[in-house]
N, C-alpha and C positions, 0 to 999 in steps of 0.2 A: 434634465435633472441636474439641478446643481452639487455642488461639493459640499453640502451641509452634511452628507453621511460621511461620518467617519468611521470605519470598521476595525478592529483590532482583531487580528486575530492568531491563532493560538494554538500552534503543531506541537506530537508530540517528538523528544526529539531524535528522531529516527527518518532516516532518508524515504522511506516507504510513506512514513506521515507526513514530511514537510512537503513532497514532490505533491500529492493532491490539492492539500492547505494550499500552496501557492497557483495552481492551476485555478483553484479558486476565486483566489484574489484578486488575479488578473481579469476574472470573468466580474466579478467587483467593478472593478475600474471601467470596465469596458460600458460598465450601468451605472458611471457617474459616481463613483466611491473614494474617497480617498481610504487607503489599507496602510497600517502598522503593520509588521508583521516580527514577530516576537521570537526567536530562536534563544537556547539557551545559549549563555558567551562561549561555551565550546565549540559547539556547530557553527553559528556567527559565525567565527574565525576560517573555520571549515569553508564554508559558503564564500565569504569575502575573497580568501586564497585562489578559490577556484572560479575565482570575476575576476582575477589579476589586482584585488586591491578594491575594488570599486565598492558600498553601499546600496547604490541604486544602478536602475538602465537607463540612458536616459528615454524621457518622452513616460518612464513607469513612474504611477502614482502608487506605487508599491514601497515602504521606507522597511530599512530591514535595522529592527534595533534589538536590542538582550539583554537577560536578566540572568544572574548565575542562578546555577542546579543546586548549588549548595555544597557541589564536592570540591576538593582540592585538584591541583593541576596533576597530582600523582596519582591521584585516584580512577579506577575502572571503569570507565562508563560502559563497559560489556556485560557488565556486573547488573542484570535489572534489578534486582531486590534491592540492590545498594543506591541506584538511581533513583529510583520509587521512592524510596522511602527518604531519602534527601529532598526529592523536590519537593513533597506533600508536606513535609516540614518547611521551609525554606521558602520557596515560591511564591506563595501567595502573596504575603507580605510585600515582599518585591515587584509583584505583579499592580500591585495598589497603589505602590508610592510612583509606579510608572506613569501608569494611569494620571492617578493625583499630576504629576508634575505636567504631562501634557497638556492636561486639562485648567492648568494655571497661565499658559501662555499664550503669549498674544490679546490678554483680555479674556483666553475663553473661547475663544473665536474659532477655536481649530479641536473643539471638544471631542473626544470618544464618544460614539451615540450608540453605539453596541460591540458586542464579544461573539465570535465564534469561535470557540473553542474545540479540538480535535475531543471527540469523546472521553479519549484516555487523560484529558487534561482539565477534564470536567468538573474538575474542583474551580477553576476560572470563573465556572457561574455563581457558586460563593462569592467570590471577589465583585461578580456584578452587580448583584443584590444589595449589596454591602453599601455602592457607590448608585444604585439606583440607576444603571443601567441596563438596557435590555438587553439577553443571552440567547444566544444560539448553539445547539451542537453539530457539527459534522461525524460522520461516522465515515472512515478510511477503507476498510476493513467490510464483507459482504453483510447484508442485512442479517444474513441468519447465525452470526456468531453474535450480536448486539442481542437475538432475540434467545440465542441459548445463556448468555453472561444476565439478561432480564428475568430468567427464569431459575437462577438461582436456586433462591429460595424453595422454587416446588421443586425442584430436582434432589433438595435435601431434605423437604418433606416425606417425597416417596421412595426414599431409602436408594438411592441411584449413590448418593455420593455424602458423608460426613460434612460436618459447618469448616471443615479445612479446606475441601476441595478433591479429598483421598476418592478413589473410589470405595465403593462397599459390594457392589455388586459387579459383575464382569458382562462381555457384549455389547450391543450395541440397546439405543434407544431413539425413537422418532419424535419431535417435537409439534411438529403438523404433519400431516398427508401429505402435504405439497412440497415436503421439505428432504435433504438426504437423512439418510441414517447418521447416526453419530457414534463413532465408539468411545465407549467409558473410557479408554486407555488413551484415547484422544482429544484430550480436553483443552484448551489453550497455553493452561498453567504448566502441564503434565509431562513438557518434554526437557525439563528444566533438571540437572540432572542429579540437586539436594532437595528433600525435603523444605528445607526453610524458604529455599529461592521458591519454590511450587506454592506453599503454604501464604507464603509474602505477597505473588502475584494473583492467586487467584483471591485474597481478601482485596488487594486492590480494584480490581475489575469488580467484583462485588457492589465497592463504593461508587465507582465510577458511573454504573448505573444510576445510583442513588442520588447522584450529584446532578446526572443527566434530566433525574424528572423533577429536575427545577426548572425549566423549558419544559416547550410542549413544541419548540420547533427542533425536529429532530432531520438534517439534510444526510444525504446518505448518496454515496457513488455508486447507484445501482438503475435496477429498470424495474417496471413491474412485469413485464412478463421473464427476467430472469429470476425473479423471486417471489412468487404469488405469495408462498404460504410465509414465511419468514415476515412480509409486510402486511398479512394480515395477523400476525401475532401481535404485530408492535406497531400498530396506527398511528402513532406519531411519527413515522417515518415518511418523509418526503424526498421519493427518489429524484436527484436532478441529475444522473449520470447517461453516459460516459463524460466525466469531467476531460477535456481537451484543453492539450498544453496552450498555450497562445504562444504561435511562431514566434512573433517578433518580440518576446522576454521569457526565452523557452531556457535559458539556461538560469535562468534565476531562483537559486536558492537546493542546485545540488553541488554534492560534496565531496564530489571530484570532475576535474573538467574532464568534459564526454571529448571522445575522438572521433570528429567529423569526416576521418579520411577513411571509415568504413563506407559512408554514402559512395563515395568515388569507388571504390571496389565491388559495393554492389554494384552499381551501375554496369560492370564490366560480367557479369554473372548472365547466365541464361533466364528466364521466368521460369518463377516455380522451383530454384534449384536448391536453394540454401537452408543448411540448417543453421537457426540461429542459437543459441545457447546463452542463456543469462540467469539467474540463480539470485539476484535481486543484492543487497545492501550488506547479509549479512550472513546469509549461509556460508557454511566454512566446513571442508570435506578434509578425511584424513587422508595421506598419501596415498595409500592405496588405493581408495575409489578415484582421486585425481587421474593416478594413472591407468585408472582404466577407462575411464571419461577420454583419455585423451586417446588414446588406439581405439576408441568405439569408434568416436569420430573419422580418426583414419581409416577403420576398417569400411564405414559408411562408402568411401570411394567419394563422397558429395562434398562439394562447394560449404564449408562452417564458418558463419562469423560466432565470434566464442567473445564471451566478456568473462575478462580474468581480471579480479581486480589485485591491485599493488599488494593488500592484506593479507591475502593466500596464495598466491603465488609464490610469494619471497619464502615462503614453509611448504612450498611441495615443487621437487624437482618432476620436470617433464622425460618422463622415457626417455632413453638413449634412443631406442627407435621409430621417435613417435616424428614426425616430418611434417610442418607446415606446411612449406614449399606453397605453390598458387592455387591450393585446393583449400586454405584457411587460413583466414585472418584474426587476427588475437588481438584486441584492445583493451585499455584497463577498466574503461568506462564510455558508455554506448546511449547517444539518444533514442532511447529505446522507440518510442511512439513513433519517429521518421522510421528506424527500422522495419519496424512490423507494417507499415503502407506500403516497403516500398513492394514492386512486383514479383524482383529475384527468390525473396522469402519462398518459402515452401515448409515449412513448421518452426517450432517453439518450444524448445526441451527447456523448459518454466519449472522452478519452486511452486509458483502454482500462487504467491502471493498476491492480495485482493487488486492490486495495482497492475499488474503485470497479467492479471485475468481479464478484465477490463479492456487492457488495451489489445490484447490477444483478440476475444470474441471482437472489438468493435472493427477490428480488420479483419475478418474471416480467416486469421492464420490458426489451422488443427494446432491441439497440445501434445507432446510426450511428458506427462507430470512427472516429477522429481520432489515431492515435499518435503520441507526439512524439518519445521515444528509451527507450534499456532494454532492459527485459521487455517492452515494452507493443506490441510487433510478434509475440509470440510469444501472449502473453493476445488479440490480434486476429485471427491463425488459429485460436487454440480457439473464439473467439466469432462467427466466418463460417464454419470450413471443417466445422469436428469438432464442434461445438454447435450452429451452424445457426440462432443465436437473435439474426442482425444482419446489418449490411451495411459494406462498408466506403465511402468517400470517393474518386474518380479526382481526378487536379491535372492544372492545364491544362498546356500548352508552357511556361510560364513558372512551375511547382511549387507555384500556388497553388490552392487547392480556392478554386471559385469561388462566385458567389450563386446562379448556374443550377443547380451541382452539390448544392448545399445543399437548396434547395428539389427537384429531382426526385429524391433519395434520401428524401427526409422522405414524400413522396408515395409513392415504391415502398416502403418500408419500412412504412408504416401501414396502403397496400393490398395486404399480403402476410398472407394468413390463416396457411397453413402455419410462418411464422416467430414469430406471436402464439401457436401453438397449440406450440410447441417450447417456447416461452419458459415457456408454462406449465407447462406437463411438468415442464421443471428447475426450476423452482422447487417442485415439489411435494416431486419426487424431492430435492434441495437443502436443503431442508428439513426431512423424514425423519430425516436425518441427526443432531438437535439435537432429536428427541423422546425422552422418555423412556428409548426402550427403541434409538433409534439407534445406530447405530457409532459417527458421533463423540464420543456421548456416553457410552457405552464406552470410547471410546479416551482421552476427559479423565478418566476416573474410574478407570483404569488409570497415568495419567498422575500423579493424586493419589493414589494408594497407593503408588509410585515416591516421592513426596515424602517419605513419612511410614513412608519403609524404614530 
């Protein structure tokens, strides 16, 4: 397969979105693609710093280029309402004259020949249209929040939830049979803690849908048998997951350099002993559950590798009495995928984020969920109620998950055979998926004949 595919493609900008996007790419390349790959000039810069300066790897046909968000350099990007509605403005535009200018050089010769764009950034298929190019979307994020954000619409036909997003009724409701429960109080938008920012994102997700069924190729990091019913709601859905980093340009395109010197320390650990700890991109705890996290840990007596990153850390002091010492390792950022193969692991106190699920089941490491906001209450029912392969967290009177609750979950959780012996299961089954003669490797090879139509 020659280099006449050229792919652009189009994360949203958040490290939980780039990190699949680029896992992708590379699986691009590896089928003959040449990839653009599109960061807003904020992240870029992020990304670049933490390659020491570099653009590309070499030997990667992966080009990492940017288009601004639209905000100022003094401006939030924590702020999603403010992002959102910057880039929806802004973006596009810039997204075309990218394009256009690419597609002028060299004679032509080096044309864009399609877009995949992250769901959330699904106004890009606009932009395709526009230029008469063919569109794809990725979905980051579990099939069955795609099929709840899809159903919109009947959700505020049958009186579940106002055209804001608000609820109207209270409880839970089920989308499919095959699907978890969802509680009204748990909606994506819903843990956003103004009305407007709540109001702002769930109109967006709305559209983004809308934008999405401009395509009928819809790729998704999932399996079918982790999500029967969510993938029969929304048939455009083609699972090619678990997306896998590719070793050899595995650090391309996160946004802070991971600490490799965890590998050597596991190494040094028993099998089966470690708890690892990581909480993903963006969760941010107040002091007090920090420091109860942190004596859980210690109370555990076990082996922790713990990801703290630079951002919360430097705002939450560590107990006076809380001791590292050779029982736990703290790095600011962790390749997480090597971690969870290696053997020393023994669980995964997870956000529960779609990424970090993913790579959780496809290693058969059990979860202790922690959700912060999102999807990740909905990836926490697939991974306790309908998977079966974890536990979740209770909080005291006062909403904090304590060091007792820490330490006796880590305890039931490692003396539960039935839930190691699930874990393994899915990951075999999980797994399957990505061999040779798998479905989703079917389904990506399906996917790249669609390219090269």
């Amino acid at each position: 397969m020659g280099l006449n595919k050229h792919v652009l493609v189009l994360p949203f900008p958040a490290q939980g979105h780039v990190n699949p996007l680029m896992h992708l790419s590379h699986k691009l390349v590896q089928h003959g693609c040449k990839v653009t790959f599109v960061n807003t000039e904020f992240n870029h810069k992020r990304v670049v710093h933490a390659m020491n300066g570099k653009v590309s790897l070499e030997g990667s046909k992966v080009e990492l280029v940017s288009i601004p968000d639209g905000l100022g350099p003094e401006e939030d990007r924590n702020d999603l309402a403010g992002l959102i509605l910057s880039m929806e403005r802004n973006m596009p535009s810039d997204l075309e004259r990218l394009i256009r200018d690419i597609n002028s050089m060299d004679g032509g010769c080096n044309r864009i020949t399609s877009i995949v764009c992250d769901t959330y950034m699904a106004w890009g298929l606009e932009v395709a249209q526009n230029l008469g190019i063919k569109g794809a979307i990725i979905i980051p994020s579990s099939a069955a929040i795609i099929a709840l954000e899809d159903n919109i619409p009947k959700l505020i036909q049958d009186g579940i939830m106002d055209g804001d997003g608000f609820p109207i009724k209270k409880g839970k409701f089920q989308l499919s049979p095959n699907m978890p429960n969802v509680s009204i109080a748990h909606m994506p938008w819903s843990y956003f803690p103004d009305e407007f920012t709540q109001k702002t994102i769930h109109h967006y997700l709305a559209k983004t849908i809308q934008w999405s069924h401009l395509t009928d190729c819809w790729l998704s990091n999932t399996t079918e048998e982790l999500e029967p019913g969510a993938l029969s709601l929304c048939p455009k859905i083609l699972p090619i997951g678990p997306i896998k980093e590719s070793p050899e340009f595995r650090s391309l395109g996160q946004f802070w350099q991971e600490d490799l010197s965890c590998l050597n320390w596991l190494n040094q650990q028993p099998p089966c002993s470690v708890v690892y700890v990581a909480f993903g991109s963006i969760t941010m705890f107040d002091p007090n559950q920090f420091k109860e996290l942190a004596l859980g840990l210690q109370l555990t007596n076990r082996p922790f590798l713990w990801v703290v990153r630079d951002d919360y850390s430097n705002n939450n002091l560590y107990p006076d009495e809380f001791q590292c010492t050779n029982k736990g390792k703290i790095v600011k950022w962790a390749p997480q995928q090597m971690v969870l193969k290696h053997p020393a692991i023994a669980c995964f106190i997870s956000h529960g984020g779609w990424n970090s699920t993913m790579d959780g089941v496809s290693n058969g490491v059990p979860f202790l969920c922690w959700p912060y906001f999102a999807d990740q209450e909905i990836d926490k029912a697939y991974i306790c109620e309908v998977w079966k392969v974890g536990l979740g967290f209770d909080k005291d009177e006062k909403g904090i998950i304590s060091r007792w609750e820490i330490k006796k979950k880590v305890e039931e959780l490692l003396g539960d055979e039935d839930i190691k012996g699930s874990s393994k299961k899915m990951k075999d089954m999980v797994m399957s998926n990505i061999a040779s003669d798998g479905k989703s490797t079917q389904n990506f090879n399906k996917f790249m004949k669609w390219l090269g139509e």
